[in-house]
C-alpha positions in Angstrom: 170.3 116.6 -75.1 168.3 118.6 -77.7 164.8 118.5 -79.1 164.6 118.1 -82.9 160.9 117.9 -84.2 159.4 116.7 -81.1 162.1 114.2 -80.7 165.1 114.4 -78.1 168.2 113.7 -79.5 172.1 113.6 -78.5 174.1 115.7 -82.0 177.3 115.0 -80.0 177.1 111.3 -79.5 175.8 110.8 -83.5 178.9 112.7 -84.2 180.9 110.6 -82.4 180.0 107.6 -84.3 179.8 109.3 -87.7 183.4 109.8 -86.8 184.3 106.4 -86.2 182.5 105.0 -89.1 184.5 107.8 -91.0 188.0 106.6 -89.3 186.8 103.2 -89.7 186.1 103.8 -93.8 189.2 106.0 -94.7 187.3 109.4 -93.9 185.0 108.3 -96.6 181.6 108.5 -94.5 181.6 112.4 -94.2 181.4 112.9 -97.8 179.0 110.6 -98.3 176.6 112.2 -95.7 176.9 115.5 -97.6 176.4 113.9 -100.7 173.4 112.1 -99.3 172.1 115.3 -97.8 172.3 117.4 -101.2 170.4 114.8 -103.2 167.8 115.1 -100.1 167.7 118.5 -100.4 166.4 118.6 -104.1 162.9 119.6 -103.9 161.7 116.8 -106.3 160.8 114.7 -103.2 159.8 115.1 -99.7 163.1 115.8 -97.6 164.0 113.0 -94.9 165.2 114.4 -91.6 169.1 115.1 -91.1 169.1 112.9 -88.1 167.3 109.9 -90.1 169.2 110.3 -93.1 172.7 110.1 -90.8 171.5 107.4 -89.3 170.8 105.5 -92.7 174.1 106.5 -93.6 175.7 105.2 -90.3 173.3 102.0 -91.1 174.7 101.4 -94.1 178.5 102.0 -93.1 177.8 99.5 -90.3 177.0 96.9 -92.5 179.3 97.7 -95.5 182.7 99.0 -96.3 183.5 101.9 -98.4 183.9 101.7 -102.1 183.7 104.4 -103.6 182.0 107.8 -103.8 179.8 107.1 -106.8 179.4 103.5 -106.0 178.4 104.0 -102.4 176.3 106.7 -103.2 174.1 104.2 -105.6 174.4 101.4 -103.0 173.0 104.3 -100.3 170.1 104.7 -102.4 169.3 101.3 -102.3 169.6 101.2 -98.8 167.6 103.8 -98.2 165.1 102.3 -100.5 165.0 99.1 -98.8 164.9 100.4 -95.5 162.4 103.7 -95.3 159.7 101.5 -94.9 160.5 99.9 -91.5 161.3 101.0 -88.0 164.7 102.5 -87.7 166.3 102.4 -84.3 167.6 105.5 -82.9 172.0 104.8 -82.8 171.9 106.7 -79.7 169.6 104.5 -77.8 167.2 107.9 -76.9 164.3 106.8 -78.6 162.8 103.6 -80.4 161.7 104.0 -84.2 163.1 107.8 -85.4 161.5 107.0 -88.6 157.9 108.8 -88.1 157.1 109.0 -92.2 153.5 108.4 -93.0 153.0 106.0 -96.0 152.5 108.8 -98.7 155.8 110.2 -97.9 157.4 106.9 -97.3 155.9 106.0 -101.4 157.2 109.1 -102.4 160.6 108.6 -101.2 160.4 105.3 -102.3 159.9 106.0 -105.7 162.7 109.0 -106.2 165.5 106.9 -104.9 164.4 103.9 -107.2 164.5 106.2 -109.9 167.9 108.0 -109.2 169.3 104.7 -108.5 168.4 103.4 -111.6 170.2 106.9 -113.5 172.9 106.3 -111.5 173.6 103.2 -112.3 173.5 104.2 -115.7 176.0 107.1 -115.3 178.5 105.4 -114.0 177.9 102.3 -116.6 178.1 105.8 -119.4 180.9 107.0 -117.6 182.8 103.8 -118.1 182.0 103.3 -121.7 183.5 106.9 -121.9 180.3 108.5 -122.5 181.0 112.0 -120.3 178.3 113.9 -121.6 175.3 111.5 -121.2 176.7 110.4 -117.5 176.7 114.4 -116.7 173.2 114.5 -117.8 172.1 111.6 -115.8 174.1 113.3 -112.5 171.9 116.2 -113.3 169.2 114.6 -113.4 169.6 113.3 -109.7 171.6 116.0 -108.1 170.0 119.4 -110.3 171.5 121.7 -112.6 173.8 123.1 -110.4 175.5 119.6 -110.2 179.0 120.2 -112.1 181.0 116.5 -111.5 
């Protein structure tokens, strides 16, 4: 077991089940987590914890199938938007709520992924109607400049 922020936690069994939402979702999950974890990494928001933002990943793979990257990543926004507000129960069964973010951060975090949501939506509706440029534009917009998709 191993401390992370003041809180124990197990990487080996969260592992585990990120692999068996992975095996159970076409090997899908894994890419989604890194996705996930690059958009949280932008600094236009306060970051969320690696081990909350896998287990709002694992969450959301718990309670819905994989679609596709773009789509899933949009739906994963939502989740995360719906859900950073309330207690979120440790997967590993170590601790009780993992999700110690004060209100300030939790509005904050709030906002950005109803905003990127919201441009994501809009790139892949762009992206559909053929319109590469503007869908690029809106990606950069939510993953940085460095995005190249």
């Amino acid at each position: 077991m191993v401390r992370a922020l003041g809180k124990k936690t197990d990487p080996q069994m969260m592992q585990d089940k990120l692999s068996m939402a992975n095996q159970n979702n076409n090997g899908n999950v894994l890419n989604q987590v890194r996705l996930v974890k690059y958009w949280n990494k932008r600094q236009t928001m306060p970051s969320i914890s690696s081990y909350l933002l896998e287990t709002l990943v694992l969450n959301y793979y718990n309670t819905y199938s994989f679609a596709n990257i773009k789509n899933d990543f949009r739906s994963s926004l939502a989740y995360i938007n719906n859900t950073i507000d309330q207690p979120i129960n440790d997967p590993n069964d170590i601790d009780d709520n993992i999700n110690k973010l004060d209100e300030t951060t939790i509005t904050k975090l709030k906002n950005k992924t109803c905003e990127d949501y919201h441009n994501c939506c809009d790139a892949i509706e762009l992206e559909e109607k053929g319109d590469m440029a503007e869908a690029k534009r809106l990606w950069k917009k939510i993953f940085g400049d460095e995005f190249d998709g």
